[in-house]
C-alpha positions in Angstrom: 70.4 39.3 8.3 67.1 40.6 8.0 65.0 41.4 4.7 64.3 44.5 3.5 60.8 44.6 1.8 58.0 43.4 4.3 55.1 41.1 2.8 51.7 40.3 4.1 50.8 36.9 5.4 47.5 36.6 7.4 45.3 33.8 8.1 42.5 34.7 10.0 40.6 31.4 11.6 37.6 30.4 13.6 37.5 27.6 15.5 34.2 25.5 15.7 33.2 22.3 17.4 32.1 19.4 14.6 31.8 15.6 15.5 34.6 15.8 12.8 33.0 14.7 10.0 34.0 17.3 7.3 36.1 15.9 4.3 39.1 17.3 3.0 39.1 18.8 -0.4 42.0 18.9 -3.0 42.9 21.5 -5.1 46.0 23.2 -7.1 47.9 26.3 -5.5 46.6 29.2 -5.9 48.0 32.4 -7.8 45.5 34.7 -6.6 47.1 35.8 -3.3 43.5 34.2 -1.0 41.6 31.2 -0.5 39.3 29.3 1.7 42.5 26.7 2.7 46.1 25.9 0.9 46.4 23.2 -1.2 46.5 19.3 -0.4 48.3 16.5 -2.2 46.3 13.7 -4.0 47.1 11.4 -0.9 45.1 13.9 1.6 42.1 13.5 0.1 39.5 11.9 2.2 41.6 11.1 5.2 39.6 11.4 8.6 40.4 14.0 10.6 42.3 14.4 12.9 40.7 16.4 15.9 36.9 16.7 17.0 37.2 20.2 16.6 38.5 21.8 13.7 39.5 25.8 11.8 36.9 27.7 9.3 39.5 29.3 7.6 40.3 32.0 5.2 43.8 33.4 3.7 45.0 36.6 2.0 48.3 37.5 0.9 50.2 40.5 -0.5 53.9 40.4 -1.4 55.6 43.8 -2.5 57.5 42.0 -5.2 56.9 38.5 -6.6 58.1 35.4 -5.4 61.3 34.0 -7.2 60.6 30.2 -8.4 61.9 27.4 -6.8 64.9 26.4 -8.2 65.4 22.0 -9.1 64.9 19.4 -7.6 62.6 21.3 -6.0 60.4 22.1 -8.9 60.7 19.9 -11.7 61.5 21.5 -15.0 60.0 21.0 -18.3 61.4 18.7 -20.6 63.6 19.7 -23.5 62.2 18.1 -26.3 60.2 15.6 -27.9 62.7 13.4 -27.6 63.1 13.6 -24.0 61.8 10.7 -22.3 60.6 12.9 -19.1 58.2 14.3 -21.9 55.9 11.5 -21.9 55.8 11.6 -18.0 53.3 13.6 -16.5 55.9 15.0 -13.3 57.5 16.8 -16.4 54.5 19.2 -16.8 53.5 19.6 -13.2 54.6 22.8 -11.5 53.8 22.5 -8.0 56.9 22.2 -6.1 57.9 18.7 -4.5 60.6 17.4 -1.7 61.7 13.7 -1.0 58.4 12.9 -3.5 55.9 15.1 -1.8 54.0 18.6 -3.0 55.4 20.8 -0.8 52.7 21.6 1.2 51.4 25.8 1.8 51.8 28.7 -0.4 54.8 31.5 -1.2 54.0 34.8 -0.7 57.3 37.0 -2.0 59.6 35.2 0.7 57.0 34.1 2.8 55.4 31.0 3.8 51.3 30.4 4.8 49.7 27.2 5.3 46.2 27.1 6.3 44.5 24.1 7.1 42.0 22.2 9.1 43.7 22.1 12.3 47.0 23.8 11.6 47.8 27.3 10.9 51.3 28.5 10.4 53.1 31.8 9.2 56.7 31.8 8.3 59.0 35.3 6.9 61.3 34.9 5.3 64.6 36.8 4.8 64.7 38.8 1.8 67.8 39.9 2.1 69.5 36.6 0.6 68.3 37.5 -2.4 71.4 39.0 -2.9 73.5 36.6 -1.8 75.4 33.7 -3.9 73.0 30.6 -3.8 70.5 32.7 -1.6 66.6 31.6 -1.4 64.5 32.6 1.4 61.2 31.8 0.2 62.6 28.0 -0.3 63.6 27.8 3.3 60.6 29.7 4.9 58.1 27.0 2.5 60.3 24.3 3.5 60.0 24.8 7.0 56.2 24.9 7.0 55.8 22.0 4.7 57.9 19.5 6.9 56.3 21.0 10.2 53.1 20.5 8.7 53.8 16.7 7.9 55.2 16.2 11.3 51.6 17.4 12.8 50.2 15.0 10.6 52.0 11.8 11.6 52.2 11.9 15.1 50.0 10.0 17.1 49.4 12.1 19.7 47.6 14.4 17.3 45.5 12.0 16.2 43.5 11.3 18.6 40.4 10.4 19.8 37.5 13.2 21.6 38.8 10.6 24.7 42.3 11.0 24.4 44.7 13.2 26.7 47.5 12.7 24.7 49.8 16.1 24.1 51.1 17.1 21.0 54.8 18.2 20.7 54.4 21.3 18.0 58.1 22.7 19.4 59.7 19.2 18.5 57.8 19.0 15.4 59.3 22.4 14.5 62.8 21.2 15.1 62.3 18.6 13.5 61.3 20.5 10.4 64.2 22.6 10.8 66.5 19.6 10.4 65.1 18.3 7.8 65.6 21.5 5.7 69.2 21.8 6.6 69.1 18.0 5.0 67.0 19.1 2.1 69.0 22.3 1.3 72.8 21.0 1.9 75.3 19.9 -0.8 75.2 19.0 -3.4 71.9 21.5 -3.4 73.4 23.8 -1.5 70.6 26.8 -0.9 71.2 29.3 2.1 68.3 31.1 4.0 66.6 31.9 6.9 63.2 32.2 7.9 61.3 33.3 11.3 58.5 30.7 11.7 55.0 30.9 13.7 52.1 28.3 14.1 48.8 27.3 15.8 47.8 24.3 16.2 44.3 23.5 17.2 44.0 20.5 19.6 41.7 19.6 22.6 41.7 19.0 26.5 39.1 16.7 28.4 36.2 18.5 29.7 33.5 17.9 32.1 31.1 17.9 29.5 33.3 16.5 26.9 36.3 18.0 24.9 37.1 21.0 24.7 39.6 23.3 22.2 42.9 24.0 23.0 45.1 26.2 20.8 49.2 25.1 20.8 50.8 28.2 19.7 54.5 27.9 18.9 56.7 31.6 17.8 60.2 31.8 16.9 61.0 35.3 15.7 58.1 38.4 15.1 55.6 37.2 13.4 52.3 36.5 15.4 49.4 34.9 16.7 46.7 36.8 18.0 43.5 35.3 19.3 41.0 37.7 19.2 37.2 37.4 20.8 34.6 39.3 19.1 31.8 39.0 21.3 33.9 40.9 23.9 36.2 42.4 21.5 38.9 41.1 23.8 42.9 40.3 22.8 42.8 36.6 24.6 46.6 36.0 23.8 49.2 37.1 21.4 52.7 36.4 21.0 55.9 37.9 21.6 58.3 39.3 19.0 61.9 37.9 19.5 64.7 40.1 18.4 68.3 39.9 18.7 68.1 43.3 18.0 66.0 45.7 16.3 65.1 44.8 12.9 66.9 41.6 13.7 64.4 39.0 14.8 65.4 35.3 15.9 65.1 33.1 12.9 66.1 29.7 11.9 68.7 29.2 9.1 72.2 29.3 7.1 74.6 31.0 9.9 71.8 31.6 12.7 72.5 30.5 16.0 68.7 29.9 16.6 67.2 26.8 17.0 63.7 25.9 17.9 64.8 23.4 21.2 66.7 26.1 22.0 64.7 29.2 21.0 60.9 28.7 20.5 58.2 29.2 22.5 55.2 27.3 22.8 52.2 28.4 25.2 48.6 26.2 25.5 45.7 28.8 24.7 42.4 28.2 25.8 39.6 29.0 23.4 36.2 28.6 22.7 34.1 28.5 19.6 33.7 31.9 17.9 36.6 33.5 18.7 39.2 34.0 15.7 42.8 32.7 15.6 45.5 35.0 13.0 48.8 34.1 12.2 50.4 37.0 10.7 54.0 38.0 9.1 55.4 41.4 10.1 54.2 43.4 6.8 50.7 43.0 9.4 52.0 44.1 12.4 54.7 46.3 11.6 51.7 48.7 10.0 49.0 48.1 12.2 48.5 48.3 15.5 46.9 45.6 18.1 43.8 47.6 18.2 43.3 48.5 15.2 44.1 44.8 14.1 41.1 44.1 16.3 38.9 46.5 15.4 39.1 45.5 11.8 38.8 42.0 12.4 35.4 43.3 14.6 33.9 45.5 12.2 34.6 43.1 9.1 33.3 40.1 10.9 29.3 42.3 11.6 29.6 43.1 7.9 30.1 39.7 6.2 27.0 37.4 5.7 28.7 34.8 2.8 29.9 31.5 4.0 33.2 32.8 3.2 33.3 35.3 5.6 36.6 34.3 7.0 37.8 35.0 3.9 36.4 38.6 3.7 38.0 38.8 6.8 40.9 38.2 6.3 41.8 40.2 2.5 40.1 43.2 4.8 42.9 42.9 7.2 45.5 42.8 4.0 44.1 46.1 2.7 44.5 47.8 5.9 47.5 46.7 6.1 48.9 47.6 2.9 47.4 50.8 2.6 50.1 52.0 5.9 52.4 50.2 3.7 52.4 52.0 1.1 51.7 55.6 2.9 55.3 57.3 3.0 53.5 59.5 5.7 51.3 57.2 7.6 52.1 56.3 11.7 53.3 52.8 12.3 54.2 50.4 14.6 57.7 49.9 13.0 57.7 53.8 12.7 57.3 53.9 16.4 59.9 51.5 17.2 62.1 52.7 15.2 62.3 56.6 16.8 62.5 55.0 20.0 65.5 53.1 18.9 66.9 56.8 18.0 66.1 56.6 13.7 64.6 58.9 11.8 61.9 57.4 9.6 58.0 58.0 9.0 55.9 56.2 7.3 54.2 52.3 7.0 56.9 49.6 5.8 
């Protein structure tokens, strides 16, 4: 099953080298479609972190029709009257979504999922199509997914770690992980069927000669992507590959897929340096714009910005192109491309 109206999810990042003394910051999710990073719970705040290196960071987002709201106990629901006793307490009024006690961690986008944070990256599409379906909700398994891979970064040992340590983290087992704990979290009696591709980098390190050095962990299931881009050169170090059961049928996890992430995901060790930029990107990117032209955005729009949010700029630059092919009924595409070769008559971004 495979959804019909394609959204945009990048996150463009830089990685830098820092003696890892940043702090975390706090703040609510946004509503604005971009940001510097996605939002952290209260209990975040000020934890050390985790990596000696870690992302400058930027997000934009575009969704071709807005993101349905979580449905309870996912998102907790006002209370019905004064006389309610859940109108005294404060969880009544909050409308960030929670699981098993905890804000859900990244932002929607339509069906999508983006988290962006200090040393994890991650874009997940979902399926649109369920929308249709009886007890259907894409965007809550594609958020899901992220938000438990996310914790499962956070909390294992091997991730943090020391600028000594040689410790490997496990971002495929993490991800399986995640998966299972969704099926938990969305199974009767809150029954709650989707499916979701899922992509993510994780930013790590290897010993050096001279000392650490970055290492990227980059983990696909389905067609999203992450490029790594460097603009000095204007190279493509690495991207991923799409996986497709068939066309316009991408490998995703979910109600009635026989995908799995042991079974299914792919997970290669990228080495990078400071200055080059990391995306992860849904489909409503790449199925409108080609590699090149992906990187010759990201190139131009990186010589043009000279705020302290320029990953930022970066990155809502990338959006625009991208959406401009989208909504082009005439324009050349990627998918357009694809699709003639797969023997269908269509024109046009998507």
């Amino acid at each position: 099953m495979r959804r019909h109206i394609p959204t945009a999810s990048p996150s463009s990042t830089q990685p830098k080298y820092t003696l890892a003394t940043q702090r975390r910051w706090l703040s609510l999710e946004s509503t604005t479609g971009e940001g510097i990073r996605t939002p952290l719970p209260a209990a975040a705040f000020g934890k050390k972190p985790i990596s000696p290196f870690y992302f400058e960071t930027g997000y934009a987002l575009y969704a071709k029709r807005p993101s349905r709201p979580f449905p309870p106990p996912f998102l907790s629901t006002p209370s019905g009257s004064f006389s309610d006793p859940l109108s005294t307490h404060n969880r009544s009024r909050d409308r960030r979504p929670y699981v098993n006690g905890e804000m859900i961690r990244g932002i929607t986008n339509g069906d999508d999922a983006v988290l962006v944070g200090e040393n994890f990256i991650g874009a997940n599409d979902g399926v649109g199509a369920w929308a249709q379906k009886p007890r259907g909700h894409a965007a809550l398994w594609s958020r899901l997914i992220l938000h438990f891979w996310a914790l499962a970064v956070e909390r294992d040992a091997s991730v943090v770690s020391t600028q000594s340590s040689s410790a490997e983290p496990d971002p495929v087992a993490y991800l399986q992980c995640a998966y299972e704990q969704t099926i938990e979290a969305t199974s009767a009696p809150i029954e709650w069927k989707g499916t979701t591709t899922a992509c993510g980098a994780l930013l790590h390190h290897s010993k050096g000669t001279d000392g650490p050095e970055p290492m990227l962990y980059v983990t696909n299931l389905g067609d999203s992507q992450v490029m790594v881009l460097r603009p000095d050169t204007q190279e493509i170090v690495y991207k991923t590959t799409e996986q497709w059961h068939w066309f316009d049928c991408p490998r995703q996890l979910g109600t009635n897929s026989p995908d799995t992430p042991e079974a299914n995901a792919t997970m290669d060790k990228v080495k990078i340096k400071e200055g080059d930029v990391v995306l992860a990107m849904s489909d409503g990117v790449v199925d409108n714009l080609w590699e090149h032209e992906v990187s010759q955005n990201i190139c131009d729009n990186m010589q043009k910005s000279t705020s302290g949010e320029h990953m930022l700029h970066m990155a809502k630059e990338l959006v625009n192109a991208a959406r401009k092919i989208a909504e082009d009924p005439y324009a050349e595409s990627p998918f357009m491309e694809r699709a003639i070769e797969e023997g269908l008559a269509m024109e046009g971004g998507r």
